[in-house]
N, C-alpha and C positions, 0 to 999 in steps of 0.2 A: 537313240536317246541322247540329246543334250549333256555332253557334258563341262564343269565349269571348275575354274580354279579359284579357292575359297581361302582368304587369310582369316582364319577362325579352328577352335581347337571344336573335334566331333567326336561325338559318340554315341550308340545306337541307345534308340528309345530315349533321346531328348530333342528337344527342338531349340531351335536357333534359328537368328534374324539373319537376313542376307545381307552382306556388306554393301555397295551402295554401287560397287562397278555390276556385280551379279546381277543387283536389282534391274541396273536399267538396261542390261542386255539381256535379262530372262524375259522381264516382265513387262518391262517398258517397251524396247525393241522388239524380242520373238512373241510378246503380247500371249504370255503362260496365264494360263485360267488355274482354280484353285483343283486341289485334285492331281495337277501334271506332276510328273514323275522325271529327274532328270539323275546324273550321278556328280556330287561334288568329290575331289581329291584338295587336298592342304599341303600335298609334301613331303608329309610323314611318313608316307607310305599306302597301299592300296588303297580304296574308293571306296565311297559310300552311294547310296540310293536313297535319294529322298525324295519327299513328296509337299510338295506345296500346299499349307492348310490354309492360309490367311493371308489376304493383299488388304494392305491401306495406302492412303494417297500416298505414304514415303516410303513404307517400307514391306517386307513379309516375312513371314514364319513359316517354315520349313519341318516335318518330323523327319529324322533319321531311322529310316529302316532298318538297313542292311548294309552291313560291313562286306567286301570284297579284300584278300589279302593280295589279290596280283599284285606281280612286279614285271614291269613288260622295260625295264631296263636293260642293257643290252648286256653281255658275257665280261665286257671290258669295260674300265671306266678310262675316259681319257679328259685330259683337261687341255682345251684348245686356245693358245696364243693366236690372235689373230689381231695381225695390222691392220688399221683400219681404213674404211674407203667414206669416200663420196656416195650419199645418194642412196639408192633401192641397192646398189652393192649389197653392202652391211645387213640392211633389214635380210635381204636373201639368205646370206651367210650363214647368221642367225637362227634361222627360223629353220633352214636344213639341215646344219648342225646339231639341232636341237629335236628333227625329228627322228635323226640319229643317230640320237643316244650320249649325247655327249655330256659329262656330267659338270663341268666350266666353262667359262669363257673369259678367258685373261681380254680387256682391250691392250692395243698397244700400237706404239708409237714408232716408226722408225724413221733411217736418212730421208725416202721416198715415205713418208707416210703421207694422205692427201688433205690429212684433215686435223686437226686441233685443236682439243674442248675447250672453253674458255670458259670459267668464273660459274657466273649465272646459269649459263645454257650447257654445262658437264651434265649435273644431275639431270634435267630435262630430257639430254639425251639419253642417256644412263633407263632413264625410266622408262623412255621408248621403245629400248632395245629390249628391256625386262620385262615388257606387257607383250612384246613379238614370243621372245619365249614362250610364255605362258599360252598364250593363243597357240600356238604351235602343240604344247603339251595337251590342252583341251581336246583339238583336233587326232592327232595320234594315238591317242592311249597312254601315253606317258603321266605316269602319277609323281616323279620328282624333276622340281623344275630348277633346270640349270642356270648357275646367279650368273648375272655379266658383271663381271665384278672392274670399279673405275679404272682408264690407261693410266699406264704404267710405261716407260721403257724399254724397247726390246733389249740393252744390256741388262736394266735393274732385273728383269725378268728372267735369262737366261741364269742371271749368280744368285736365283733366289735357293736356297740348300734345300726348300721341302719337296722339290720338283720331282718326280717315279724316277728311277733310276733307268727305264726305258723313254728315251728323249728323240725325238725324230724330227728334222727340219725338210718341208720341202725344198727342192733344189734341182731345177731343172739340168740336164746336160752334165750330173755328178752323179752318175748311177752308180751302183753295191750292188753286188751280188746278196742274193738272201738276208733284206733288211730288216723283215719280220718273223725270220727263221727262231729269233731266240727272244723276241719280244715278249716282256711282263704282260700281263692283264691290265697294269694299273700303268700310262705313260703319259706323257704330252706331246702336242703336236703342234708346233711353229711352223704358222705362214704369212707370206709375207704382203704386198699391199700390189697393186696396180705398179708395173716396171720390176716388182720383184726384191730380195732382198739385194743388198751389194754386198762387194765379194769380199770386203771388211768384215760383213755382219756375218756373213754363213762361217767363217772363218772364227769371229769368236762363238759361236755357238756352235761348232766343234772342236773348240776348247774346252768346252762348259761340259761336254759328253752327248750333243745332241750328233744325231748319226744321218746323213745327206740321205734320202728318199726321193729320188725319179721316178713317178708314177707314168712311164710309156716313153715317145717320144718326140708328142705335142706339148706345147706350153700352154699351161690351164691360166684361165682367171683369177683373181684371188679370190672370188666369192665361188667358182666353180673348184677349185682346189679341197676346200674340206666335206664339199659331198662324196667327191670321188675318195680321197684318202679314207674320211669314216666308213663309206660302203664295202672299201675293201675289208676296213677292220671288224668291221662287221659278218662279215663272210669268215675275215681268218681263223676268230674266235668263237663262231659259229659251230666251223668246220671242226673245231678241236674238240669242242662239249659232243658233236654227232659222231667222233672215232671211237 
């Protein structure tokens, strides 16, 4: 079944119009007949099942079935700093980070960062990223969708005070013994762009209490760095709820 991410407030046994992106990828695009059944989510938490009463040339009406309370979010909430890149990098990034489970997305800027929002074209991208999201959460099963919230600085970001108190910076070639041995549930995770952080930056962000993570003994991408890092945390925190 179809499903779609709705900015609109639901509740079962009313009807609502479809916002006008849904519209033209339900109805216009997958060309949904009246009758079809697909599940909207808003964010708020679990999913609904509605059903398609009414198409007009602009727009349609939807009844709200049935409430679903899943939460297919993951054991851990982490909020991922990530430098940003040129190109399908980023979209990537994005969209795997998001399918898991990642409940932020800091952008951010570093020495080696490749790219630069400017003015005009910030929020456009901004909005690019934020529709990758959501398409990603449609696809998955994920009912809360993670903001990309505007770059920032990787110093302004590492001395921001409300950051988990579990902080982990990739860093290739600086392994720890048992990094996620005493990890919180709730952390961030700093990575850094194409060439990597410099050895200034990793340095102050283990000032800051971000703790050096060597995932192996290859050097990952920076769009291949936060699938492998979240999979693991996913597994860690997995493994803990299954003891």
């Amino acid at each position: 079944m179809n499903r779609f991410y709705i900015e609109a407030d639901l509740s079962v046994n009313t009807d609502t119009l479809l916002t006008e992106s849904v519209f033209h990828h339900w109805v216009r695009v997958l060309r949904a007949q009246v009758n079809d059944c697909a599940i909207f989510f808003n964010g708020q938490g679990g999913e609904y099942q509605v059903t398609l009463q009414e198409i007009n040339k602009k727009n349609a009406t939807v009844s709200i079935d049935q409430f679903n309370p899943v939460d297919r979010t993951p054991a851990f909430k982490a909020i991922l700093g990530q430098v940003m890149s040129k190109g399908d990098r980023m979209d990537y990034a994005i969209q795997k980070a998001t399918e898991l489970g990642v409940s932020k997305i800091q952008l951010l800027t570093s020495e080696r960062c490749e790219m630069r929002l400017k003015y005009d074209r910030d929020q456009k991208k901004i909005d690019h990223w934020q529709s990758i999201a959501i398409a990603a959460c449609e696809q998955c099963g994920m009912n809360r969708v993670p903001e990309i919230l505007p770059p920032v600085s990787l110093n302004e970001w590492i001395n921001t005070a409300t950051l988990p108190n579990t902080k982990l910076v990739l860093a290739p070639e600086k392994e720890q013994q048992n990094v996620l041995k005493n990890a919180q549930s709730e952390l961030a995770l700093l990575i850094g762009p194409e060439g990597g952080l410099s050895e200034n930056e990793i340095i102050a962000a283990n000032n800051k209490g971000f703790i050096n993570w060597c995932i192996g003994e290859r050097v990952l991408r920076t769009e291949t760095a936060p699938v492998v890092a979240l999979s693991i945390l996913n597994y860690r925190f997995l493994s803990e709820l299954e003891l």
